[in-house]
N, CA and C atoms as a LAMMPS dump frame, in Angstrom:
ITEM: TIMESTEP
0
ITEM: NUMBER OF ATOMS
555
ITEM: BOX BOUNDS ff ff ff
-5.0000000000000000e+02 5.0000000000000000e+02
-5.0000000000000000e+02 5.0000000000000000e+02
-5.0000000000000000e+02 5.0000000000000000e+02
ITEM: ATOMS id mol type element x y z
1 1 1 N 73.809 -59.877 -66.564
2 1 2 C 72.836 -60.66 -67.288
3 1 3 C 71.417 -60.336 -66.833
4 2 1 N 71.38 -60.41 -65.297
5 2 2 C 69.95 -59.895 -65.348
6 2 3 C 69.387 -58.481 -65.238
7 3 1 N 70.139 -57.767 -64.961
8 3 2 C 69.65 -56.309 -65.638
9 3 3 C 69.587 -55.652 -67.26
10 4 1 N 70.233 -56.529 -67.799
11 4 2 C 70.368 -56.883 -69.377
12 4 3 C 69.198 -57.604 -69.565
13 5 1 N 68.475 -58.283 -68.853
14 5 2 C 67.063 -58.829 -68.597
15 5 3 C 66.348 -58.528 -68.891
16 6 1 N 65.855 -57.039 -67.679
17 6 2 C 64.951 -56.675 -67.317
18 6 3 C 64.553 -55.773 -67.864
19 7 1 N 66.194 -54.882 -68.175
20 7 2 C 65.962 -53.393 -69.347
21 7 3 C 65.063 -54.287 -70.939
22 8 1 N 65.646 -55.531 -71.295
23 8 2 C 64.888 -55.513 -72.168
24 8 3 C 62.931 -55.613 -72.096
25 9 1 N 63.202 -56.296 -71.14
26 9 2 C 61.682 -56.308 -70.783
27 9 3 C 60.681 -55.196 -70.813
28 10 1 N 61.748 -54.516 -69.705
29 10 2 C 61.05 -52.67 -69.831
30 10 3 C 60.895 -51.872 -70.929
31 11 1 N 62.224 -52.321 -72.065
32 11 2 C 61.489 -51.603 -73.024
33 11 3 C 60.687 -52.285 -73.718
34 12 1 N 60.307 -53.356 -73.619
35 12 2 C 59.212 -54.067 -74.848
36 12 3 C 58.161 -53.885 -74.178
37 13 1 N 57.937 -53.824 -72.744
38 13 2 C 56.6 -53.275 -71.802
39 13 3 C 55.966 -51.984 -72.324
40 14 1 N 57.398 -51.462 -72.104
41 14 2 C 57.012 -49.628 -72.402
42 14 3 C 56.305 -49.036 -74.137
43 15 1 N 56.947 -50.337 -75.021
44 15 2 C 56.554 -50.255 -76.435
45 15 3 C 55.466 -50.803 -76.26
46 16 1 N 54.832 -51.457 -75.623
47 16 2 C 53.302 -52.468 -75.518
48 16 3 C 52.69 -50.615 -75.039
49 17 1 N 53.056 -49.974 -74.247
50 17 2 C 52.071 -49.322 -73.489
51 17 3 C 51.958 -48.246 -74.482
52 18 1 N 53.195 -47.819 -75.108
53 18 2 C 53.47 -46.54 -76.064
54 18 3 C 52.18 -47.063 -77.271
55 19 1 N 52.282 -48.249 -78.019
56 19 2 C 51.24 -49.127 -78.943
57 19 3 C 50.057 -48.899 -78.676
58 20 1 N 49.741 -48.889 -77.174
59 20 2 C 48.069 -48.858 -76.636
60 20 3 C 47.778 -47.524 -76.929
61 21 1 N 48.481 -46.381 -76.698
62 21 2 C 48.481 -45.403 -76.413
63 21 3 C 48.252 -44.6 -78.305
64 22 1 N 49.054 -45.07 -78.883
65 22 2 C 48.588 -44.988 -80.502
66 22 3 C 47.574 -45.358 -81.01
67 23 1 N 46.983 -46.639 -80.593
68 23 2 C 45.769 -47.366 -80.899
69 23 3 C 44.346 -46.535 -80.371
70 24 1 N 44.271 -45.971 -78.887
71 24 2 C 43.612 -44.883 -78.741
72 24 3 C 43.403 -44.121 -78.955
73 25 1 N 44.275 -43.435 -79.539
74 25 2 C 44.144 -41.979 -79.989
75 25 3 C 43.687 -41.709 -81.47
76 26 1 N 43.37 -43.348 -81.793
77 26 2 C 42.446 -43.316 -83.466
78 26 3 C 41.185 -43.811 -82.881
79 27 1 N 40.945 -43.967 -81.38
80 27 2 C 39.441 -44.095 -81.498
81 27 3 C 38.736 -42.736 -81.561
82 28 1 N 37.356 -42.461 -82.198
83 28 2 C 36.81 -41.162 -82.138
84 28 3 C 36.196 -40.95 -81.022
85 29 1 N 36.361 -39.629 -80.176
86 29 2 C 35.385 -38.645 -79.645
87 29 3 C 34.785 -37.649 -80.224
88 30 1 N 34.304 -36.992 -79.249
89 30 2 C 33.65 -35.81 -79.547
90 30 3 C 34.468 -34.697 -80.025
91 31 1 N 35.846 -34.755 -80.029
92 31 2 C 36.357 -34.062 -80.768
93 31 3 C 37.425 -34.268 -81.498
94 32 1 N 37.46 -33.088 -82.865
95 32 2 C 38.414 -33.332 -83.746
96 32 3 C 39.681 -33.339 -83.333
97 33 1 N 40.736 -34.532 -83.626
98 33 2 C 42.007 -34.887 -83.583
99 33 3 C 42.534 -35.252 -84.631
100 34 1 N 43.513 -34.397 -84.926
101 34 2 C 44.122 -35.361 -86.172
102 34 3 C 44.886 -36.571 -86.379
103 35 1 N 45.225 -37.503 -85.011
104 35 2 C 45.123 -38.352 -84.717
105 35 3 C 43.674 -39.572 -85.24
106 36 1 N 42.933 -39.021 -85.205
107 36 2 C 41.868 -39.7 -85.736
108 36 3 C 41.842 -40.321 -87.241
109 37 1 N 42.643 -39.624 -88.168
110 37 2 C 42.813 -39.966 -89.519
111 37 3 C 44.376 -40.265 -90.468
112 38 1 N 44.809 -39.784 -89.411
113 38 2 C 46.339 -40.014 -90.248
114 38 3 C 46.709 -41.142 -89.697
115 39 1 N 46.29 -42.313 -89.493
116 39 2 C 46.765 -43.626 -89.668
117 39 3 C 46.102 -43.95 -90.803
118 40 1 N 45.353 -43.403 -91.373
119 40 2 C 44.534 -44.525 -92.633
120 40 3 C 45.299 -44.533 -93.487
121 41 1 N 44.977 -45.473 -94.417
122 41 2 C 46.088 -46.153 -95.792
123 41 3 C 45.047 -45.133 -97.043
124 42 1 N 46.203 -44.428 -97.835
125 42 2 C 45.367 -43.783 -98.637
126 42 3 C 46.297 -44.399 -100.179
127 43 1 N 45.881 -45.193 -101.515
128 43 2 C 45.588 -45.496 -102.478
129 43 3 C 46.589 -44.281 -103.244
130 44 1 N 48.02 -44.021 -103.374
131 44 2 C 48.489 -42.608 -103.669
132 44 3 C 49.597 -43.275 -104.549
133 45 1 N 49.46 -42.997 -106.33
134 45 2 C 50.43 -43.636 -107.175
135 45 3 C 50.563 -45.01 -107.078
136 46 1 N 49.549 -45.58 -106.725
137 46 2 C 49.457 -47.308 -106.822
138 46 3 C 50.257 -47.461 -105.213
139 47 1 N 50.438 -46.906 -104.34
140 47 2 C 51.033 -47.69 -102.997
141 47 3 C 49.993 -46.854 -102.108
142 48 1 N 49.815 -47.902 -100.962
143 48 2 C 49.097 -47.524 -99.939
144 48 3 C 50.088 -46.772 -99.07
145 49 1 N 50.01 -45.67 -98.596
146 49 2 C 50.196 -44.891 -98.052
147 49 3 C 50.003 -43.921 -96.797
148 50 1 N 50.468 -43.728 -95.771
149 50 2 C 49.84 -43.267 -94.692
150 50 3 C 49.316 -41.625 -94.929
151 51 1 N 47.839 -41.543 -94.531
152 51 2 C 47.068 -40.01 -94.955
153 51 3 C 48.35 -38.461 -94.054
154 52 1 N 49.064 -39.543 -93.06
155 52 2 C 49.898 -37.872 -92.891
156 52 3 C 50.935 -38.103 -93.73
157 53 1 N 51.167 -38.577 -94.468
158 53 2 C 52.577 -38.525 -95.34
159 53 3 C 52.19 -37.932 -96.761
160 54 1 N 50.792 -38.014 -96.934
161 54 2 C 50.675 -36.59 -98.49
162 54 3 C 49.701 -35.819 -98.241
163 55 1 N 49.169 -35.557 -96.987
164 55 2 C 48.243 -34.174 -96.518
165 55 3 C 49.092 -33.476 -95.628
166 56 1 N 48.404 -32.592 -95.004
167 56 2 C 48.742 -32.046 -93.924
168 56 3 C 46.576 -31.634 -92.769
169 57 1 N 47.282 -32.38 -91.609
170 57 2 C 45.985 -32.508 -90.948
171 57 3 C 46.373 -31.517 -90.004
172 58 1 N 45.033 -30.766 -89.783
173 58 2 C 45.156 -29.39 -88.72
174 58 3 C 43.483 -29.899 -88.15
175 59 1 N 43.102 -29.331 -87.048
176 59 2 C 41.745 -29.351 -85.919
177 59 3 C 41.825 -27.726 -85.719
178 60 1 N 41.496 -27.177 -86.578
179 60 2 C 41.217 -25.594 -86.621
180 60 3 C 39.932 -25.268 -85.556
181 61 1 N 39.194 -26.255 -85.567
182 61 2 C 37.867 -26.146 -84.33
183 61 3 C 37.669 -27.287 -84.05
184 62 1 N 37.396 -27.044 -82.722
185 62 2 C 36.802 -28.573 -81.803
186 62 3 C 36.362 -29.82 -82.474
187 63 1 N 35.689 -29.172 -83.727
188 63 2 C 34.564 -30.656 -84.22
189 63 3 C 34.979 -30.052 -85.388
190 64 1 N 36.409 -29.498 -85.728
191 64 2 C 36.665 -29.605 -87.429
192 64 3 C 37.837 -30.108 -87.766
193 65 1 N 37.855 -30.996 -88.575
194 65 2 C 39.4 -31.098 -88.988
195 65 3 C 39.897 -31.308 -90.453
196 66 1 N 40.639 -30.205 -90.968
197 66 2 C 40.83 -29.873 -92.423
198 66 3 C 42.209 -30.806 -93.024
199 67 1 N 42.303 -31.475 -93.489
200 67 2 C 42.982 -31.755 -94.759
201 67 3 C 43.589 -31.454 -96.168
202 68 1 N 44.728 -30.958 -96.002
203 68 2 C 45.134 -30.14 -97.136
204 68 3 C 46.278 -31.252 -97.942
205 69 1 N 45.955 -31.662 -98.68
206 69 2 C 46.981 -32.375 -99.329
207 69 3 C 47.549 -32.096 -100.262
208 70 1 N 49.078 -32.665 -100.145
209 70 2 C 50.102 -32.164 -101.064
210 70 3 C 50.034 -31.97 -102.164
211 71 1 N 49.381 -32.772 -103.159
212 71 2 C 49.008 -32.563 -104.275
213 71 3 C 47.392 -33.396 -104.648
214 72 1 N 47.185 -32.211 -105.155
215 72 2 C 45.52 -32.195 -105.338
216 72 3 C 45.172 -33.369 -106.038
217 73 1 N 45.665 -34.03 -106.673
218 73 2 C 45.282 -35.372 -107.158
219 73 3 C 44.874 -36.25 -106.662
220 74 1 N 45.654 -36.12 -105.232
221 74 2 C 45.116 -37.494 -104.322
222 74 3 C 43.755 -36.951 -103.616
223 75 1 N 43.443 -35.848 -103.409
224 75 2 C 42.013 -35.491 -102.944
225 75 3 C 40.939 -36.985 -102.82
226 76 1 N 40.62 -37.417 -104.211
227 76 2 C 39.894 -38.135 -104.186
228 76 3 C 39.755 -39.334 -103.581
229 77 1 N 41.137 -40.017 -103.475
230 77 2 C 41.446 -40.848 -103.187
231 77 3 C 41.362 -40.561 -101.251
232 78 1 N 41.87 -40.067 -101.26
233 78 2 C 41.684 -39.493 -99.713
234 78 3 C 40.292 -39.43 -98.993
235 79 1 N 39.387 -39.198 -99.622
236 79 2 C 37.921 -38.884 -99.795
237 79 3 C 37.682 -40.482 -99.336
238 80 1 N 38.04 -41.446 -100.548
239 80 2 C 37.123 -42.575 -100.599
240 80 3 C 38.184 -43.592 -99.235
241 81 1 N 39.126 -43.433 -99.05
242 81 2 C 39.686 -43.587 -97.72
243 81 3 C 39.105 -43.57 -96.493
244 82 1 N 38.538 -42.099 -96.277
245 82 2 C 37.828 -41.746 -95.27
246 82 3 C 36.6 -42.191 -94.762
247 83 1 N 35.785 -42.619 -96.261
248 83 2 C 34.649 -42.991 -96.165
249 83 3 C 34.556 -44.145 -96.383
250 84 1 N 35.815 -45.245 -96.701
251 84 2 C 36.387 -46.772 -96.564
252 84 3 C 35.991 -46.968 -94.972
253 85 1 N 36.736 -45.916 -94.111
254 85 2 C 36.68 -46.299 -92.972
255 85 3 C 35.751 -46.39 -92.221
256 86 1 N 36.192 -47.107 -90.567
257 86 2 C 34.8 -47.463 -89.616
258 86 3 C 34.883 -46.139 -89.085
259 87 1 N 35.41 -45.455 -88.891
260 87 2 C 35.105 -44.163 -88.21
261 87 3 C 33.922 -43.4 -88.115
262 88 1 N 32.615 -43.429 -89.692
263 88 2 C 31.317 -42.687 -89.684
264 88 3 C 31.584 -41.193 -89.604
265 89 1 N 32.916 -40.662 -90.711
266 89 2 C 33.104 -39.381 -91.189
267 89 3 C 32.548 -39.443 -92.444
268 90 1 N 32.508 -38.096 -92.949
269 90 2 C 31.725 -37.984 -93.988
270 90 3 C 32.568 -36.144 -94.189
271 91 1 N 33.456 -36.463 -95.416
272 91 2 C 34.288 -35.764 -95.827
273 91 3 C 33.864 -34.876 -96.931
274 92 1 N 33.942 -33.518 -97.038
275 92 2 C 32.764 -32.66 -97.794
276 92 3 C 34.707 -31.843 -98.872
277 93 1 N 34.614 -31.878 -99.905
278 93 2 C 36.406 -31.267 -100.667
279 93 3 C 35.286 -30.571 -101.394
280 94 1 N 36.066 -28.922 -100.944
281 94 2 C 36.449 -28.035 -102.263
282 94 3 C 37.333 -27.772 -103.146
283 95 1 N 37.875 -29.323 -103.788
284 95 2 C 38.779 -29.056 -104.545
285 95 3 C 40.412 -28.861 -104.207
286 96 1 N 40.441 -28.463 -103.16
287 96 2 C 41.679 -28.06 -102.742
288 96 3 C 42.26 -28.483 -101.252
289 97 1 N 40.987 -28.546 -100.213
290 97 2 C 41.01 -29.448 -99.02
291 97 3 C 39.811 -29.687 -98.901
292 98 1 N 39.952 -30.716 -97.641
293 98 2 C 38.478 -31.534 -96.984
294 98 3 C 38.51 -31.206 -95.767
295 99 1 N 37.402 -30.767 -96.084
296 99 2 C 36.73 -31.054 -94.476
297 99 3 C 35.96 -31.668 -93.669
298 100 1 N 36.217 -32.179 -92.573
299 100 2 C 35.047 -32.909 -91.583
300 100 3 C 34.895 -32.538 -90.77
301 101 1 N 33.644 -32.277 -90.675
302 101 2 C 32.904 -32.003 -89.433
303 101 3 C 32.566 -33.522 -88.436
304 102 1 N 33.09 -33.139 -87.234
305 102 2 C 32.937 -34.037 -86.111
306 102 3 C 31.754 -34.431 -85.513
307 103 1 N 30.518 -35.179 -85.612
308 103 2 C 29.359 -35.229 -85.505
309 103 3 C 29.589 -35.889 -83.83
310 104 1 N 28.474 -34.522 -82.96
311 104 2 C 28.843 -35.716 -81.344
312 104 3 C 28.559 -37.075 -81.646
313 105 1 N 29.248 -37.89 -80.724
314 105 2 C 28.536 -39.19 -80.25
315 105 3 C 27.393 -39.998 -79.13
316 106 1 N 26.853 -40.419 -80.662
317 106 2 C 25.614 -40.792 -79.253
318 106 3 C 25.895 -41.899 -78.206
319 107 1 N 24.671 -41.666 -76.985
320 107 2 C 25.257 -42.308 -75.814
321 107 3 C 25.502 -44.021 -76.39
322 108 1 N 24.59 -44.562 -77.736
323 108 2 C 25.105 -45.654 -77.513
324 108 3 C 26.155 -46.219 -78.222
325 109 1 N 26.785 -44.912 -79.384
326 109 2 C 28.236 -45.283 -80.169
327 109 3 C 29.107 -44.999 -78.759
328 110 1 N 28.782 -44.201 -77.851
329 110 2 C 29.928 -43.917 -76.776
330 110 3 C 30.363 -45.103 -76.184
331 111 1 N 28.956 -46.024 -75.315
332 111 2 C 29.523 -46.86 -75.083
333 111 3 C 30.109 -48.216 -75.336
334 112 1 N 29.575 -48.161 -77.183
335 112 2 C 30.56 -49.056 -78.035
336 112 3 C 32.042 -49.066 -77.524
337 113 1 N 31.659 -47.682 -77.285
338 113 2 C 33.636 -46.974 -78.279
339 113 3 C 34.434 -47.364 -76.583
340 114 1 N 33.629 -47.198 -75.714
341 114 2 C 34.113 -47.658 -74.215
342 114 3 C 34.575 -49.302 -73.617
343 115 1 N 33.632 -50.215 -74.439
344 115 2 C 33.987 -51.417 -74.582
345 115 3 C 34.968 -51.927 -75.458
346 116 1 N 35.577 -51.228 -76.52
347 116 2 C 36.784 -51.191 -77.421
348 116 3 C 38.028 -50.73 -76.626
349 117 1 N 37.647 -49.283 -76.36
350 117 2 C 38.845 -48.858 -75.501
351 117 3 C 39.65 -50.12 -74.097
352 118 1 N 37.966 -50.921 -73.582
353 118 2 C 38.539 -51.803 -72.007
354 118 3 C 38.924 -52.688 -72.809
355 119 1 N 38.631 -53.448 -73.755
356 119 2 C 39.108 -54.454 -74.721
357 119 3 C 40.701 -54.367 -74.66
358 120 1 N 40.798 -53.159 -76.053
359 120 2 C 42.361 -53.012 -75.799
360 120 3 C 43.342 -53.08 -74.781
361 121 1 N 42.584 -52.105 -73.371
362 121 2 C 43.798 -52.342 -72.846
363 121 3 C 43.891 -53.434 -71.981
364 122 1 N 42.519 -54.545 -72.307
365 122 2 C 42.743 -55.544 -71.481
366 122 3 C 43.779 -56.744 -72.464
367 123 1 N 43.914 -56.626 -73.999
368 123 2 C 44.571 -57.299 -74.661
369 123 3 C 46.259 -56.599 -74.071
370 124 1 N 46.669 -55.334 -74.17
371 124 2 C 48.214 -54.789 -73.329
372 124 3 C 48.01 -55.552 -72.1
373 125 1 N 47.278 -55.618 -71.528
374 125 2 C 47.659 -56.136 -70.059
375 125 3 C 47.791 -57.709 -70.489
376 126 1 N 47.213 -58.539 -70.846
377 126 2 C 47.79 -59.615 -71.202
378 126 3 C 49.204 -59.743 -71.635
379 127 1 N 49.457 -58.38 -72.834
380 127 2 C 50.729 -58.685 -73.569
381 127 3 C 51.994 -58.951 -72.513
382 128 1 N 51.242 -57.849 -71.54
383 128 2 C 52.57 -57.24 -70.312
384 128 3 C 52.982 -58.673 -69.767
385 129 1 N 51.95 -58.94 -69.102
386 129 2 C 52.237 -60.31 -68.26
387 129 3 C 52.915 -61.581 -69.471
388 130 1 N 52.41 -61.252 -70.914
389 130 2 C 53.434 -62.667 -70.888
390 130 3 C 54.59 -61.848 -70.974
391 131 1 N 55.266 -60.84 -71.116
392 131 2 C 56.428 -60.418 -71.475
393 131 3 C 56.865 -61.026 -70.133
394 132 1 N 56.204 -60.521 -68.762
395 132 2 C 56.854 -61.386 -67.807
396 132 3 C 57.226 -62.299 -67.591
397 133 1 N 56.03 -63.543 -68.297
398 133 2 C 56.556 -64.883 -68.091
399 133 3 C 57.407 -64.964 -69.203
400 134 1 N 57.668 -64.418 -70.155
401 134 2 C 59.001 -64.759 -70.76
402 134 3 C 60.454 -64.629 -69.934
403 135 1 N 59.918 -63.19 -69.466
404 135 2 C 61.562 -63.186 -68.326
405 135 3 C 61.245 -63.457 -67.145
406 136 1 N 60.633 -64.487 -66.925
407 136 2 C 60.487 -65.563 -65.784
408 136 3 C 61.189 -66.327 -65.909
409 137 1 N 60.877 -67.284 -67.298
410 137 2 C 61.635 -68.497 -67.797
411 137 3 C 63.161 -68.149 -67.711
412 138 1 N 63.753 -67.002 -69.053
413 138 2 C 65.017 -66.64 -68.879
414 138 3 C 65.805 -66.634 -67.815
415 139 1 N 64.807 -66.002 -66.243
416 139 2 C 65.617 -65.785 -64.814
417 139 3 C 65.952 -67.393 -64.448
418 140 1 N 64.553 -68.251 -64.823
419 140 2 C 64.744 -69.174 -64.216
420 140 3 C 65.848 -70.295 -65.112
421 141 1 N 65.742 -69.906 -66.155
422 141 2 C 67.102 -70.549 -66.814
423 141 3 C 68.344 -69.834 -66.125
424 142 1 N 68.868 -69.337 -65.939
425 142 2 C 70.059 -68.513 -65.611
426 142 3 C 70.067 -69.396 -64.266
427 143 1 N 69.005 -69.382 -63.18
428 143 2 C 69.008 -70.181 -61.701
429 143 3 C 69.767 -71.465 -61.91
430 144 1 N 68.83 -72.046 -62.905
431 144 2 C 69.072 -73.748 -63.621
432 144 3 C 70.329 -73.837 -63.799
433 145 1 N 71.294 -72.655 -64.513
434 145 2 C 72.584 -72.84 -65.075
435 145 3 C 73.411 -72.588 -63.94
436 146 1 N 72.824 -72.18 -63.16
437 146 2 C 74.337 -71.529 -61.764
438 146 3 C 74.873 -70.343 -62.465
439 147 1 N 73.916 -69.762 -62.927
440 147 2 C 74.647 -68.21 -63.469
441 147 3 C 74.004 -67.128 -62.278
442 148 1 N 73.169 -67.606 -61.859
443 148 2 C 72.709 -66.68 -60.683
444 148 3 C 72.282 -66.966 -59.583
445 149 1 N 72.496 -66.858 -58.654
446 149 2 C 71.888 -67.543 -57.261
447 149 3 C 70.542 -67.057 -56.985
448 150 1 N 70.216 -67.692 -55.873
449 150 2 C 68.442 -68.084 -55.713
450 150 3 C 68.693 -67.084 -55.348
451 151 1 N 69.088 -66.087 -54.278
452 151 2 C 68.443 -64.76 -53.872
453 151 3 C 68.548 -63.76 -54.843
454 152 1 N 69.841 -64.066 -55.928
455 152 2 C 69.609 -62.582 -57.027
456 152 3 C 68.304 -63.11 -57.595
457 153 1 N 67.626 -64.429 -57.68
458 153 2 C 66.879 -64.917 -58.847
459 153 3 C 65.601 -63.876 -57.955
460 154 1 N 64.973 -64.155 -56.695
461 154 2 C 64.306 -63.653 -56.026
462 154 3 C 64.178 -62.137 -56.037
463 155 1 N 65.495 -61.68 -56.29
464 155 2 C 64.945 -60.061 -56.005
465 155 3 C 65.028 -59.682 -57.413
466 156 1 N 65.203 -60.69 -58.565
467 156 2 C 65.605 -60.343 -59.904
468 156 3 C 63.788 -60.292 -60.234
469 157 1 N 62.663 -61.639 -59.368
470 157 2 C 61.43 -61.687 -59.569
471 157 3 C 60.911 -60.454 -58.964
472 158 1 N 61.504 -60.43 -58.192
473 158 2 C 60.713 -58.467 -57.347
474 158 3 C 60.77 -57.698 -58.236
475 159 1 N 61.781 -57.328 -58.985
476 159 2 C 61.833 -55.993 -59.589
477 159 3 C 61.014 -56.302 -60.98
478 160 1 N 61.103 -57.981 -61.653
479 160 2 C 60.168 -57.881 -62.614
480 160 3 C 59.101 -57.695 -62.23
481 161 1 N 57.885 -58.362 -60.778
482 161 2 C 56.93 -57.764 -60.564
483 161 3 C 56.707 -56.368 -60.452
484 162 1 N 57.314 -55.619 -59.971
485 162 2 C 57.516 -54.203 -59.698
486 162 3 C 57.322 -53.668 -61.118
487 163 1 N 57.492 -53.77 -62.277
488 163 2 C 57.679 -53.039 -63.335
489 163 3 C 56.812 -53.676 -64.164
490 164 1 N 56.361 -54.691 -64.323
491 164 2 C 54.907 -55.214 -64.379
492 164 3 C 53.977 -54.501 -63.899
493 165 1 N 54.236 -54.786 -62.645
494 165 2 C 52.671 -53.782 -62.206
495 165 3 C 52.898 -52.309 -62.586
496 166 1 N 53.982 -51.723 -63.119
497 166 2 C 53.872 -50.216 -62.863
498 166 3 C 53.185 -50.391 -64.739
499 167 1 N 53.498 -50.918 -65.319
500 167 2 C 53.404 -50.787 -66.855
501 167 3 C 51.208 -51.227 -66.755
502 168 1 N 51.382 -51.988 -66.575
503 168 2 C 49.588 -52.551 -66.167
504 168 3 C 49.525 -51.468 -65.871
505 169 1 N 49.477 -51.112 -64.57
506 169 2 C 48.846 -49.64 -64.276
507 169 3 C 48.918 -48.142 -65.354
508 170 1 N 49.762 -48.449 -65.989
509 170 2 C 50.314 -47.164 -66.816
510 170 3 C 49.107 -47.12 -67.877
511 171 1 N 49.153 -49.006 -68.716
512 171 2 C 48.279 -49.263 -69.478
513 171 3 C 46.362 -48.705 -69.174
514 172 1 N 46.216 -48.967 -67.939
515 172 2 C 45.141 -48.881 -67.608
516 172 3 C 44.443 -47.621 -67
517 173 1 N 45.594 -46.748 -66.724
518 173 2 C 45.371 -45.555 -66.751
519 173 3 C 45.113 -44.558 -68.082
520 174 1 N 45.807 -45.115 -69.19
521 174 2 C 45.589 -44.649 -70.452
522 174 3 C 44.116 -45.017 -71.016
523 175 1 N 43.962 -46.117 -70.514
524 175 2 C 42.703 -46.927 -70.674
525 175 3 C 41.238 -45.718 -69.703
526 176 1 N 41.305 -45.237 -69.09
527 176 2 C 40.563 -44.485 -67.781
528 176 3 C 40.759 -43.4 -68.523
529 177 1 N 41.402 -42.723 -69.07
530 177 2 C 41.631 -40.915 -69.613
531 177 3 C 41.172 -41.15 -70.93
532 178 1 N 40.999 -41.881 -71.625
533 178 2 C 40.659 -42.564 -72.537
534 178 3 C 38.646 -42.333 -72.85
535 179 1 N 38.613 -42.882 -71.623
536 179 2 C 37.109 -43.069 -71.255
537 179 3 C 36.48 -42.62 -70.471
538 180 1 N 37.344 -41.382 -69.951
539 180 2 C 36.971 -39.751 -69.26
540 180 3 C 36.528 -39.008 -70.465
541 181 1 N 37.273 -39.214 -71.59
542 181 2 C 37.555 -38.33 -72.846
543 181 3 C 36.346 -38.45 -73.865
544 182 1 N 35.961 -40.396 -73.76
545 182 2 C 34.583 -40.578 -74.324
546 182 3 C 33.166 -40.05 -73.608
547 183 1 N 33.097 -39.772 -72.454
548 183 2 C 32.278 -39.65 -71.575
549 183 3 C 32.353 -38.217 -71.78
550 184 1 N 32.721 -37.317 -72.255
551 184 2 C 32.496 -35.947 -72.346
552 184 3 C 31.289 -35.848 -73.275
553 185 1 N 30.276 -34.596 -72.808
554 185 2 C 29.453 -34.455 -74.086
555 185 3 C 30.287 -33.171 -74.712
């Protein structure tokens, strides 16, 4: 029961950290990622749609990233997507793909984009810890029931601290490479 616990914990920790880790990689730097655009919802046959599921996104150069989509119809729509978004791209189509050019960031969108990044992963680090106190309660129900004795309950709290702190740290290290990555000119 309580390693049936804890694995669940770990993986809903590890999905909190994997989440942070997606959520970053759509903030912009200084350079082109195609990460940066294929989460947007693109307007394709009346359903919103994710931009990598009818383009194809390539970063052919540092500060370029081309868009070739499956069928040329949605071009436009793709276009007004891009320029829907908070990102501050500005998408130039010949008809057949788009391109954006990656404009640097100035020092004071950088350190917008740095107070977003500590934001987030200070919202994961919250998530982490309640996941803990959820399997706090659970351990301590199991104590309550006589399904586990006080010393498994004790080293059952060690190993949830232990994997708590390793996930926080994991989070917050993603959070730090993150904002090594903004800090580049």
């Amino acid at each position: 029961m309580v390693s049936r616990i804890l694995q669940n914990i770990e993986e809903r920790m590890q999905a909190s950290v994997e989440a942070l880790r997606r959520e970053l990689a759509t903030i912009r730097t200084g350079h082109a990622t195609p990460a940066l655009v294929e989460h947007l919802k693109v307007e394709y046959a009346g359903v919103l749609t994710s931009l990598n599921q009818i383009a194809g996104i390539s970063a052919p150069e540092a500060r370029l990233l081309v868009i070739q989509p499956w069928d040329r119809g949605s071009l436009h729509s793709i276009e007004k997507a891009i320029l829907k978004s908070d990102l501050g791209l500005n998408p130039a189509s010949d008809g057949s793909v788009i391109r954006i050019n990656i404009p640097p960031l100035s020092e004071e969108r950088r350190q917008e984009l740095i107070r977003v990044v500590r934001k987030r992963v200070e919202e994961r680090r919250i998530a982490i810890r309640n996941l803990r106190h959820e399997a706090m309660d659970e351990l301590k129900g199991l104590e309550k029931n006589k399904d586990i004795s006080q010393d498994e309950h004790k080293r059952a709290l060690d190993q949830l601290q232990k994997l708590t702190d390793s996930f926080i740290t994991d989070a917050e290290q993603t959070g730090k490479d993150k904002e090594i990555e903004l800090r580049e000119v």
